[in-house]
C-alpha positions, 0 to 999 in steps of 0.5 A: 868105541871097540876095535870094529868100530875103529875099523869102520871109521879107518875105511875112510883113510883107506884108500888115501894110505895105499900108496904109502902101505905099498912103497913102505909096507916091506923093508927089503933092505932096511939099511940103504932105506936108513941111509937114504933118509935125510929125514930119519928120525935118529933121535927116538932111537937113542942116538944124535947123528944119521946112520953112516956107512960103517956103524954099528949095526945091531946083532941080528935075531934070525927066525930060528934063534931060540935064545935072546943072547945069541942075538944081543951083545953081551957084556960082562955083568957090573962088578959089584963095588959094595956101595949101597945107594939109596932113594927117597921115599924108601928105606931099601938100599942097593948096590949098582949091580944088584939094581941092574941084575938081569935075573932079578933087578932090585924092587925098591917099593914092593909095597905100591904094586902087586906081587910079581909073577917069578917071570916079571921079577926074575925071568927065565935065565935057563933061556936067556930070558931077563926079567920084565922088571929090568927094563920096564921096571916092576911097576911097568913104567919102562924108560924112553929107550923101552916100553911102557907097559904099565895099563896096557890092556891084557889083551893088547899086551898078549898081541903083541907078544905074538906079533914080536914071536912072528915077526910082525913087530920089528925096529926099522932103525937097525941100530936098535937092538933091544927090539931084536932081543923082544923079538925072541923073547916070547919064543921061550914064554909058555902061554901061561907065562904070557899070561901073567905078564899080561895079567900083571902089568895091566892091572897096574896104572900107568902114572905121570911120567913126562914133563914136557918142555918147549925149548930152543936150546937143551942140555947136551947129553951122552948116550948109553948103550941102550939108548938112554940120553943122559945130560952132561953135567957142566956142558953148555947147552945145544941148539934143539933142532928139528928134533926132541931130546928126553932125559930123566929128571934124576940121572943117577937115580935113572941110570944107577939105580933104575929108580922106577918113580923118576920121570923123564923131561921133555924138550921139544920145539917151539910150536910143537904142541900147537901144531900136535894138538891140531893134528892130534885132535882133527887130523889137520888133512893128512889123517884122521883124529886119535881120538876116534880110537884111543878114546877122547883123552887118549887113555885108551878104550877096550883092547885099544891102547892109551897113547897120553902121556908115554915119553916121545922117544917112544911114541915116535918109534912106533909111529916111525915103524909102522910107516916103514912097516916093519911094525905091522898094523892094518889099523895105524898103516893108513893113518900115519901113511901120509905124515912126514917125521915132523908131523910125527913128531909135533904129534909125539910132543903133544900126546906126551904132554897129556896125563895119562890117568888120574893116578900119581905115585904113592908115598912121599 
């Protein structure tokens, strides 16, 4: 089905969702909404605890910013201690500094994805402009703290560049920072670079990446600065709560080494994918099925995204977002208007849960 004959099927949750687009369709004071919300999903946003007065609130990206490091914090770059780390299934090897380079991060299997454009691999340091290849990795698989470009349809991609070039894309959680520094980045892209960043990660399959586990109690974890939740080693479990908790399957390989082929595991509540199917797959009252525009599988259709098989984290920040309308979508706006977090997040369990392609990673 094409974009217009998604719209034609939204007119039908229309009129449902406008008093939702009204009530949340700006944020005129994103902060007090964050505090006043005993509901804030804190969890996909990379931390355990609600918004308190006080806390650390992410550098803002004023409209006349022209460079990504005027609205992120900066720290000083890794010392480079000399011990080279390796990984299964190659015979590159690393130091933790040279995997974490901004301007140029290590490529440890160049020979399973095409050749990058010099903006993925190396960005435009001149203008405070990363690689691509940082966070999203080389092969576009991104991590739960990030996105997963990997597949997106070249067109989609290019929408959404421009949506953060004006705005029309931010992060509601205003502890959140990398989403502000997305939100410069474009302005310092010529078209022709959008382009190849496009052209590049859409060309490569997006692989299994989660594995999705429903759990009481899970391993108690730190926090990173960007978001990633990373397991404790010896510490006793934790109670799961009313929320999901994503960590890699291989911390160090994750975290020191940005291994680009290591998943993430999933722990969701007990009756979460039951109840996300349901909703997924009929829209159980509250919207309308995904399928009708992601496709029968959720893999996406035409300019349409697929939505199978990304981490939750991820998902639930856009769902979340574009209830609080700081990400701007005449098409989702109605369709998530009348879910509460928890919907969003049993519907965040099940389509993690769903392979995303046919593909799986080469190699041993």
């Amino acid at each position: 089905m094409n974009r217009d004959g998604c719209m034609k099927r939204y007119v039908s949750v229309m009129i449902l969702g406008i008093v939702g687009i009204a009530v949340t369709g700006g944020m005129a004071n994103a902060q007090t909404d964050q505090l006043n919300d005993p509901d804030w999903p804190d969890w996909a946003y990379g931390f355990l605890t609600p918004l308190e007065e006080g806390d650390r609130v992410a550098p803002p990206c004023p409209p006349s910013t022209s460079n990504p490091r005027d609205c992120r914090n900066q720290t000083p770059s890794e010392p480079d201690d000399g011990i080279k780390h390796e990984l299964p299934g190659t015979d590159k090897t690393f130091t933790s500094a040279e995997a974490n380079y901004g301007y140029g991060p290590a490529d440890w299997f160049p020979e399973f994805h095409p050749e990058m454009p010099d903006i993925v691999a190396h960005g435009k340091e001149s203008a405070g402009i990363r690689a691509c290849s940082l966070c999203h990795y080389p092969n576009g698989q991104g991590k739960m703290e990030n996105a997963h470009v990997a597949g997106l349809p070249a067109e989609y991609i290019l929408q959404q560049l421009d949506a953060f070039e004006r705005g029309d894309r931010r992060n509601s959680d205003v502890r959140k920072e990398n989403t502000n520094e997305m939100s410069i980045m474009p302005k310092g892209l010529t078209d022709e670079e959008k382009q190849q960043i496009a052209d590049y990660f859409s060309s490569i399959p997006f692989r299994q990446w989660v594995r999705v586990v429903e759990a009481e109690e899970v391993p108690q974890v730190r926090l990173t600065n960007g978001g990633l939740m990373v397991p404790i080693p010896g510490a006793t479990m934790m109670p799961l709560g009313n929320r999901i908790i994503e960590v890699p399957e291989h911390p160090e390989r994750t975290e020191i080494m940005r291994d680009p082929r290591a998943g993430f595991l999933t722990y969701v509540p007990v009756g979460s994918l039951a109840k996300g199917e349901e909703l997924v797959t009929t829209g159980a009252g509250k919207t309308i099925q995904c399928g009708i525009c992601h496709g029968p599988d959720q893999r996406g259709v035409a300019a349409i995204p697929p939505i199978a098989g990304r981490t939750a984290s991820y998902t639930m920040r856009q769902l979340w977002d574009f209830k609080q309308g700081t990400r701007m979508s005449p098409l989702m706006a109605p369709v998530v208007a009348n879910l509460t977090a928890e919907d969003m997040m049993h519907i965040v369990a099940y389509l993690a849960s769903l392979p995303p392609s046919e593909e799986s990673f080469p190699g041993p």
